[in-house]
C-alpha positions as CSV (number, residue, x, y, z in Angstrom):
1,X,-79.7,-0.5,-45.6
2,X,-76.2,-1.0,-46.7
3,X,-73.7,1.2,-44.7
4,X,-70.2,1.6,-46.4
5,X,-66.5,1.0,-45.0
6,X,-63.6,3.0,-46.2
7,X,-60.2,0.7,-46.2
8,X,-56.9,3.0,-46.6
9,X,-54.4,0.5,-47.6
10,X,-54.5,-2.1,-50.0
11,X,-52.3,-4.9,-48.6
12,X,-52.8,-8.2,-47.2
13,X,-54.2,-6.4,-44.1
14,X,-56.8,-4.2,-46.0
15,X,-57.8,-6.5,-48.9
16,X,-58.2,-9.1,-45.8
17,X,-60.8,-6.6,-44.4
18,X,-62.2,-5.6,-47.5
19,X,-63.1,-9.3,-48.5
20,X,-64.8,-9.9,-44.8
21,X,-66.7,-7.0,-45.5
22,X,-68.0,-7.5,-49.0
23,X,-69.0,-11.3,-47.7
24,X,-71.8,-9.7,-45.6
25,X,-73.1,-8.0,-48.2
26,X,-71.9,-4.1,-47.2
27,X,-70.7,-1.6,-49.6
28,X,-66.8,-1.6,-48.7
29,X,-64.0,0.8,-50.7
30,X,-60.2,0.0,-50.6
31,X,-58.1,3.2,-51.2
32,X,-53.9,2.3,-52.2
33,X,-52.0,4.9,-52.8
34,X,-49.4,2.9,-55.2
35,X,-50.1,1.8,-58.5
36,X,-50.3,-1.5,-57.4
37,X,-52.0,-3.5,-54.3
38,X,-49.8,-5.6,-52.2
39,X,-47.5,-3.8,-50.3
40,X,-44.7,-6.1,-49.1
41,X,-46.3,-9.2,-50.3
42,X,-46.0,-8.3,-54.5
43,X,-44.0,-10.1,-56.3
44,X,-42.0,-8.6,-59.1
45,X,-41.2,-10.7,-62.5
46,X,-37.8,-10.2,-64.0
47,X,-36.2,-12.8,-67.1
48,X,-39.3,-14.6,-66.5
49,X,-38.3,-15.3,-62.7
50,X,-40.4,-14.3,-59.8
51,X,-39.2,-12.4,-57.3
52,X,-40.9,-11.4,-53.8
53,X,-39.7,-8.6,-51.8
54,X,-36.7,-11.0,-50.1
55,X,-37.7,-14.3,-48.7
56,X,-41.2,-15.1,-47.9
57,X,-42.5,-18.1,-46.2
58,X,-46.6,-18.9,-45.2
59,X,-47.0,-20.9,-42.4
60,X,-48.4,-24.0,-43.1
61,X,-51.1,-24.4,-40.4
62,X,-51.0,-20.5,-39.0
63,X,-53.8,-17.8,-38.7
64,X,-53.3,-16.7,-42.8
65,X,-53.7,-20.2,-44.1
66,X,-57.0,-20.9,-42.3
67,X,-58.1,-16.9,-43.5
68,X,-57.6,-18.1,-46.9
69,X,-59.1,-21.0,-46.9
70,X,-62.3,-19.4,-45.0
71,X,-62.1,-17.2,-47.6
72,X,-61.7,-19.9,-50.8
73,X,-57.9,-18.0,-52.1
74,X,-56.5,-20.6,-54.2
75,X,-52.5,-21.0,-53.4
76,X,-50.0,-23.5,-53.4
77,X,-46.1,-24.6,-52.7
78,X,-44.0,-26.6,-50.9
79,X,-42.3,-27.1,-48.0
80,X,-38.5,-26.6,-47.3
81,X,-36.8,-28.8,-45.3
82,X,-34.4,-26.9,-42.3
83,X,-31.5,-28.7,-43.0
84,X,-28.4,-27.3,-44.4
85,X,-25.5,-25.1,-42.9
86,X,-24.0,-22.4,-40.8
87,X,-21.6,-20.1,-41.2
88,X,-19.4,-19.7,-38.6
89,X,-15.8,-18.2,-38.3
90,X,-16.0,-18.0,-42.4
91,X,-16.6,-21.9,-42.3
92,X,-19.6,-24.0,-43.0
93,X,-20.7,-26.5,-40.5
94,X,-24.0,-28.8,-40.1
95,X,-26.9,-26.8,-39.0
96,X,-28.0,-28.6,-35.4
97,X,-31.4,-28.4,-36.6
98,X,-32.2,-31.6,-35.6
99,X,-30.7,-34.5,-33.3
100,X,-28.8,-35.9,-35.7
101,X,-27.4,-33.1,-37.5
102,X,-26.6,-31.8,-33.4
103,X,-24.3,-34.7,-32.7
104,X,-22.6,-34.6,-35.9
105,X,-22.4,-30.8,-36.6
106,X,-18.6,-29.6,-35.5
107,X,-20.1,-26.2,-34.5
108,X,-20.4,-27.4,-31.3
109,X,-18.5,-29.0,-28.3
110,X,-19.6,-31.9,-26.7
111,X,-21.0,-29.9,-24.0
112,X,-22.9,-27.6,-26.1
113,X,-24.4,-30.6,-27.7
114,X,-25.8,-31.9,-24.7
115,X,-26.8,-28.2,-23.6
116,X,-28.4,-27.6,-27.3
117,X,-30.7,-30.4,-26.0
118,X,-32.2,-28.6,-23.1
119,X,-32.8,-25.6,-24.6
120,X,-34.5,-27.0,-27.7
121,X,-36.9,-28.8,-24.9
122,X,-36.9,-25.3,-23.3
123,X,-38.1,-23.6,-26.6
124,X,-41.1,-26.3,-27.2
125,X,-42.0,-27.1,-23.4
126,X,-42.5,-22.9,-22.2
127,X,-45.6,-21.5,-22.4
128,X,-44.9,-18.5,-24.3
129,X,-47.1,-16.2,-22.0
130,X,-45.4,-17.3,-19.2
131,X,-42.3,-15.7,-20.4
132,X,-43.7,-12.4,-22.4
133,X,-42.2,-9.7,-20.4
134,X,-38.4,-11.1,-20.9
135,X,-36.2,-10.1,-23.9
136,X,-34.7,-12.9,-25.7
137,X,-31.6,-11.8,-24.7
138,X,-32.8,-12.3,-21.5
139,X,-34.9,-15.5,-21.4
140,X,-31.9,-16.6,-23.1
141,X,-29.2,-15.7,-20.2
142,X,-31.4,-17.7,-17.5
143,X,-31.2,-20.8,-19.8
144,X,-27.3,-21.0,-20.6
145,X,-24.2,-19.9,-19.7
146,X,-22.7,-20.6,-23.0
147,X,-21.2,-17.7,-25.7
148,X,-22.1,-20.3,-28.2
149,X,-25.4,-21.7,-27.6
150,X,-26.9,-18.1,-26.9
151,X,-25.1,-17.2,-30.5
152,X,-27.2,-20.0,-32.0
153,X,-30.3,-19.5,-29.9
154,X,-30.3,-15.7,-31.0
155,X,-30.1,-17.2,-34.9
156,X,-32.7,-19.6,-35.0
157,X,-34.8,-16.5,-32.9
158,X,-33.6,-14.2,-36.0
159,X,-35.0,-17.3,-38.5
160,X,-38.5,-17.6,-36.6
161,X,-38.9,-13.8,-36.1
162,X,-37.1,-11.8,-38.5
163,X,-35.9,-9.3,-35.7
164,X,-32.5,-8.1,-35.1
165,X,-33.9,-6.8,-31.4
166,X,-32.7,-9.4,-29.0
167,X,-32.6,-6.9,-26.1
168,X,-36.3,-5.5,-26.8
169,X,-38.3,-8.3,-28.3
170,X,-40.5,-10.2,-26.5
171,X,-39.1,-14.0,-25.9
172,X,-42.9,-14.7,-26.4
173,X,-42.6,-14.0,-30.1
174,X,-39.7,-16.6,-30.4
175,X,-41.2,-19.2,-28.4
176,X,-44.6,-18.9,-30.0
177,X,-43.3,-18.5,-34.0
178,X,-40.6,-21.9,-33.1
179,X,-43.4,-23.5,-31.3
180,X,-45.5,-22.6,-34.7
181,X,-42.8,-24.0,-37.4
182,X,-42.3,-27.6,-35.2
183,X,-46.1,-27.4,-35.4
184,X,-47.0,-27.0,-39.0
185,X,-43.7,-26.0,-41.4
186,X,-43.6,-23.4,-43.8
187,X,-44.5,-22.9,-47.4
188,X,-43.1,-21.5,-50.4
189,X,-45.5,-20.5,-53.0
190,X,-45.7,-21.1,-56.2
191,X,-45.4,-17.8,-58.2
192,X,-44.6,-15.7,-55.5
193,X,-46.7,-14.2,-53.3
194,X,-49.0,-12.2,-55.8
195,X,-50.9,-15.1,-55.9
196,X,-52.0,-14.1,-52.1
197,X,-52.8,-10.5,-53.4
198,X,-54.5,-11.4,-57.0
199,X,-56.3,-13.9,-54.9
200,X,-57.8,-11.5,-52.5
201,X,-58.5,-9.3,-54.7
202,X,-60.6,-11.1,-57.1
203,X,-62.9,-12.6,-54.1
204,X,-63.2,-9.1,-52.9
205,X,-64.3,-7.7,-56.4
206,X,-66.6,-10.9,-56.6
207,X,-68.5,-10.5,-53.9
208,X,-68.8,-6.1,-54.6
209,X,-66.3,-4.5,-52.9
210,X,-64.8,-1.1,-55.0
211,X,-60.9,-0.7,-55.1
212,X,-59.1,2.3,-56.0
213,X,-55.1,2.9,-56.5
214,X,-53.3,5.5,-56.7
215,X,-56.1,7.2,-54.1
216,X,-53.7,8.3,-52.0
217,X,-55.7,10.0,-49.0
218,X,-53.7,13.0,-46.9
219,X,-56.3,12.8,-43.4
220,X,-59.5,11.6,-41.9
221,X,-62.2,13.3,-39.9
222,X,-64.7,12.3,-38.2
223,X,-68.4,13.3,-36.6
224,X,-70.7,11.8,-34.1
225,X,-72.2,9.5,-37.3
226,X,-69.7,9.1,-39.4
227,X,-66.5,9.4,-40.7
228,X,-64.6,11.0,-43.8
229,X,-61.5,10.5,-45.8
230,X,-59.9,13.7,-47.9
231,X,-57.5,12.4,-50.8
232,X,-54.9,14.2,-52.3
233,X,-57.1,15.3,-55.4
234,X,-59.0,17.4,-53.5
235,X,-62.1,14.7,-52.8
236,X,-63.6,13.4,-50.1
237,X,-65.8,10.0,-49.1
238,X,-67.4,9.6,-46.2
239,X,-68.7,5.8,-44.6
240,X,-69.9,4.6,-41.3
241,X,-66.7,3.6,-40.4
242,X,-63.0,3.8,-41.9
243,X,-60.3,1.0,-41.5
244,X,-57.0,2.6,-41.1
245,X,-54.3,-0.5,-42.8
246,X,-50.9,1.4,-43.0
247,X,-48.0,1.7,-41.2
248,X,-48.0,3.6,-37.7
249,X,-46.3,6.8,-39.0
250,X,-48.8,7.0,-42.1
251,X,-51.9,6.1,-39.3
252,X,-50.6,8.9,-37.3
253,X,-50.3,11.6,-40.3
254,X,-53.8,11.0,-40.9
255,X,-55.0,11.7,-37.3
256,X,-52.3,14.2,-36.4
257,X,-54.3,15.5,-33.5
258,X,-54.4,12.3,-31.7
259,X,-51.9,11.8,-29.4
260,X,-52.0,8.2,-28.7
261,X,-51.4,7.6,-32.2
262,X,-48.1,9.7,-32.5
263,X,-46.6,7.9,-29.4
264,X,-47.5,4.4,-31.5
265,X,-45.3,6.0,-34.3
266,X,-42.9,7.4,-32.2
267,X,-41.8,4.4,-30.7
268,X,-42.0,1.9,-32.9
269,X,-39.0,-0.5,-33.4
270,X,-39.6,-1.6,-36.9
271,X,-37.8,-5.0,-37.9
272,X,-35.9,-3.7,-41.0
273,X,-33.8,-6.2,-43.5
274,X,-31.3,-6.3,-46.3
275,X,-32.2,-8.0,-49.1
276,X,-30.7,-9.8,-52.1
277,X,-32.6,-12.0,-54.8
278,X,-30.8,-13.7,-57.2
279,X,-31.9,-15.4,-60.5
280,X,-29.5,-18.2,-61.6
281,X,-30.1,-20.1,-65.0
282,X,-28.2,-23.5,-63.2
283,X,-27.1,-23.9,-59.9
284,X,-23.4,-25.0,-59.5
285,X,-23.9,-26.7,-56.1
286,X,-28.0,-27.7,-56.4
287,X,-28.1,-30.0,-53.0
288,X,-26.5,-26.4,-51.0
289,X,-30.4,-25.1,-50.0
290,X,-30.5,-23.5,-46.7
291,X,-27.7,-21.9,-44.3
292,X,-27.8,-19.1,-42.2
293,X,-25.3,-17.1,-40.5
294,X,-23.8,-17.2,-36.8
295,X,-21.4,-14.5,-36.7
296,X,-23.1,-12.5,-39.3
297,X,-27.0,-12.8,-38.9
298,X,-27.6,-13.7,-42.4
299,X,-30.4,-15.4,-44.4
300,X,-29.9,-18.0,-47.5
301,X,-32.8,-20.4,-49.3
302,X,-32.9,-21.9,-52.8
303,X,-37.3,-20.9,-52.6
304,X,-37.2,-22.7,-56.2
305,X,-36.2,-26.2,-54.7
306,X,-39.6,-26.7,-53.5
307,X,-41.9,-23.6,-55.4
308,X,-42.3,-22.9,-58.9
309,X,-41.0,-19.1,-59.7
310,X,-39.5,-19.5,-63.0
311,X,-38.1,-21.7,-65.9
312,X,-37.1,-24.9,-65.9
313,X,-33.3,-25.7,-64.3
314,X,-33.7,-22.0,-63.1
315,X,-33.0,-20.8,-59.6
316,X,-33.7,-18.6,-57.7
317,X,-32.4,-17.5,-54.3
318,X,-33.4,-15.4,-51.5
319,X,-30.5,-13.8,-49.1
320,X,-31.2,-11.1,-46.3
321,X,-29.1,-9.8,-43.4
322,X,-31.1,-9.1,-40.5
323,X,-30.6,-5.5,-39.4
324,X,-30.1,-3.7,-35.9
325,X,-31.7,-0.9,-35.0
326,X,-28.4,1.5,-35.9
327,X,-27.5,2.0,-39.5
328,X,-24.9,-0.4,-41.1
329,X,-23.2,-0.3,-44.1
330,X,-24.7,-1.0,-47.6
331,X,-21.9,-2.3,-49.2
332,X,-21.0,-4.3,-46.5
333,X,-24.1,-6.2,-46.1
334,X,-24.7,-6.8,-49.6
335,X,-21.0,-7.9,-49.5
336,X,-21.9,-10.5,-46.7
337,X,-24.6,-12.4,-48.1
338,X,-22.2,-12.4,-51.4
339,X,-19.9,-14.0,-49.9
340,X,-22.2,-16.7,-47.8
341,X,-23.3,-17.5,-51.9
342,X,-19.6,-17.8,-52.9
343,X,-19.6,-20.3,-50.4
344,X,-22.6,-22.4,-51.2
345,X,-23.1,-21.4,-54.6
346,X,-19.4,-21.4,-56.0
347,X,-19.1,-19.4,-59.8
348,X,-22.5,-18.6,-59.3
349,X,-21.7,-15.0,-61.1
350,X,-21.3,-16.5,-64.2
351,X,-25.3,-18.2,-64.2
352,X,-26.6,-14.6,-63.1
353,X,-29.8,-13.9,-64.8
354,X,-31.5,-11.4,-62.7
355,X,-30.8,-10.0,-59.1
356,X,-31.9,-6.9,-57.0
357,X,-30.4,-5.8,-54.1
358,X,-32.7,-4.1,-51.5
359,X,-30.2,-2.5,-48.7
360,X,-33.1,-1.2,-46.1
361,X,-36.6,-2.8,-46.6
362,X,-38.9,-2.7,-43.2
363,X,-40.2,-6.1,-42.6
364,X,-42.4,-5.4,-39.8
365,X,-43.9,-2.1,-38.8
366,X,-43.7,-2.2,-34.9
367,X,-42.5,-5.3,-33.0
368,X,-43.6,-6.5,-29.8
369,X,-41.2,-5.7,-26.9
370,X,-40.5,-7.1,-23.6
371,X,-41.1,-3.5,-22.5
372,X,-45.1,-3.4,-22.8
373,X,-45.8,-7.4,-22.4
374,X,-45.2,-9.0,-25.5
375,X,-48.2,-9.3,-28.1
376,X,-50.9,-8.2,-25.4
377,X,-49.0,-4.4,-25.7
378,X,-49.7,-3.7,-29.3
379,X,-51.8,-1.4,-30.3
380,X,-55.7,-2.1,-30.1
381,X,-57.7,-2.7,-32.9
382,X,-59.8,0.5,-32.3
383,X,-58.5,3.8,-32.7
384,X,-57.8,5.4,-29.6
385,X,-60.2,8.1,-28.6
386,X,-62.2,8.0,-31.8
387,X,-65.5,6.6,-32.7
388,X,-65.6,5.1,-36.1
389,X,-61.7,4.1,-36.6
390,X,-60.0,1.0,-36.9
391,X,-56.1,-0.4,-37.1
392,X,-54.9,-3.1,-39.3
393,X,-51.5,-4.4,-40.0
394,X,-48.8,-6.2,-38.7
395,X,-48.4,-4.4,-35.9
396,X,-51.5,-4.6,-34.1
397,X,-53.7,-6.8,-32.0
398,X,-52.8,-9.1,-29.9
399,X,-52.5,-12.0,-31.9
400,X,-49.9,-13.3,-34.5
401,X,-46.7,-12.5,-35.9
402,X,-45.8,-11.1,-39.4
403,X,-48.2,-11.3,-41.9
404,X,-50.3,-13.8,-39.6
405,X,-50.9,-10.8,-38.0
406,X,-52.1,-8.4,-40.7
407,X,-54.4,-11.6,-41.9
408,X,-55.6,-11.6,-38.3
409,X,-56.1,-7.9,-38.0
410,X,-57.7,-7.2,-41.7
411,X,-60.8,-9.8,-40.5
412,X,-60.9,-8.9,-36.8
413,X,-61.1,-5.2,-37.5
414,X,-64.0,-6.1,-40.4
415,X,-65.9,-7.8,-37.8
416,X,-65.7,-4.9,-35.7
417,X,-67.5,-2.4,-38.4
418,X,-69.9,-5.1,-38.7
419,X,-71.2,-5.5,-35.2
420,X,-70.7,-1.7,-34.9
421,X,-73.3,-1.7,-37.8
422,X,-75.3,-4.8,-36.3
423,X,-74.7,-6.9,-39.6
424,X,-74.6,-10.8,-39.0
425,X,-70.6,-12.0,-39.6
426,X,-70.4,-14.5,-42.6
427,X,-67.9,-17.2,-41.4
């Protein structure tokens, strides 16, 4: 007898799930409550260019790649290189991204050349469990006594994480996603990153699973057998088990009554960025492709130099600031990473084809903080104090960062409804 999974949440997490699912031939339903599926990982087409929600980058060899090849998602790309520039003082100077670039960069003394040295050995040498329960900030102060190299420590930690936390997150995270990128590299994709999503959603539909959007659902219920989801229409649909793929505030909306849930939502550090894509119809400066920013912690890549999103000598470029935790200025960010592309890109203004400015956009839901150990004090996979519920997302399990995570968390939480239902896993 086929028993049926309910999915609330329809991105990389849930369709993930859904796919695992359908593969062992059970009836599985994904609900979104948007028009389209995706959440952070659509990719929106203007002038002909394609444009993901600010800079996106799959890790080569990580936990989503080997998903999607399990699961036969067609993608492809390239790989950037890490050379290029940062900005410091409102100059440009040789990213020390590698041992040449280090000796010749004039960012740094001759001191803090030697010292980059030992920390870069540092960041591939720790075990990253060893040092889970220190901050960054932290694991940082033990390892130098310099203003400068903790500067550029904390950057390349903003570049591998995307968190503007150095006092809360885990140094685990850092050492784990640098260890990751020496490992493997990362890719762009060709045509954004609705290839990931379209992907994923024709296997699931393939192999029977039923998607729904605009289903938004308002709370969930459950009984000694089984569990129920009540949409905003007025409807209801019940399965043997519902996989919860939101955010933790949403999660914790829908199970208002449990109390475990609402302290997940209520302290939860979200990484949060500021974002601005630009389109360009010709690059003034082509061979300017990567720099990020030391006293400003900001984000740029020409994606276009190695993946196709858009015509011919087109362009396009991803910039993002990094945020703190307390509010900043709008104008003022997007007037940053403006300026970083006057830099690199100068007259860019006048090749503008499209851009989009996005001043607040959450990048990850909950990070992992020094605070509760690192990756092994997110939430569990299982609900907290309910039979039938199950957490995807990025912020969950103890395994993987960004959307390795929600890949990670969207099959392990379908194999969970599956043994719970004593169905044989396909691999």
């Amino acid at each position: 007898m086929k028993q049926h999974t309910i999915i609330i949440g329809g991105g990389i997490a849930g369709l993930t799930a859904a796919n695992y699912i359908a593969r062992a031939g059970q009836s599985v339903t994904v609900l979104e409550k948007a028009k389209k599926l995706g959440g952070r990982a659509q990719t929106q087409e203007k002038e002909q260019f394609k444009f993901n929600l600010g800079p996106h980058a799959l890790y080569d060899n990580g936990h989503g790649t080997q998903i999607l090849q399990e699961l036969n998602v067609p993608y492809s790309g390239g790989s950037p290189e890490v050379a290029g520039y940062m900005q410091y003082q409102n100059r440009l100077h040789t990213l020390p991204a590698d041992p040449k670039a280090i000796l010749s960069t004039t960012l740094l003394s001759k001191r803090d050349k030697l010292g980059v040295m030992g920390l870069m050995m540092a960041l591939t040498k720790t075990k990253p469990e060893s040092v889970a329960h220190l901050s960054v900030s932290e694991w940082l102060a033990q390892k130098t006594k310099s203003a400068t190299l903790q500067k550029l420590m904390h950057t390349f930690a903003l570049l591998a994480t995307y968190t503007n936390a150095p006092d809360k997150l885990s140094a685990a995270v850092f050492l784990q996603q640098f260890q990751l990128s020496l490992e493997s590299g990362v890719l762009y994709l060709d045509n954004g990153w609705q290839t990931l999503v379209d992907g994923l959603r024709t296997k699931a539909l393939a192999t029977g699973a039923t998607i729904q959007t605009e289903s938004k659902v308002t709370a969930v219920t459950e009984d000694e057998y089984s569990a129920t989801v009540h949409l905003a229409d007025g409807s209801t649909l019940s399965g043997t088990a519902v996989i919860i793929a939101t955010d933790p505030q949403t999660a914790s909306d829908l199970l208002p009554h449990n109390q475990q849930l609402k302290r997940y939502a209520e302290t939860a550090v979200p990484a949060r960025a500021a974002i601005l894509d630009v389109a360009l119809s010709q690059l003034p400066k082509p061979e300017n492709r990567f720099a990020l920013g030391m006293d400003a912690p900001l984000y740029y890549s020409l994606h276009s130099a190695v993946a196709n999103l858009g015509p011919q000598n087109g362009a396009v470029v991803h910039l993002a600031k990094y945020l703190p935790e307390q509010q900043t200025d709008a104008e003022q960010d997007k007037a940053e990473m403006e300026n970083l592309m006057d830099q690199l890109q100068p007259g860019w203004r006048d090749y503008v084809v499209a851009q989009r400015f996005l001043p607040n956009m959450t990048v990850i839901n909950r990070i992992a903080t020094a605070a509760e150990g690192g990756y092994v004090g997110r939430p569990s996979y299982v609900v907290p104090h309910a039979r039938h519920l199950y957490l995807a997302g990025d912020w969950v399990g103890p395994d993987g960062w960004l959307v390795d995570a929600s890949f990670i968390s969207g099959k392990a939480t379908a194999e969970l409804t599956l043994v719970e239902q004593r169905v044989e896993i396909v691999a």
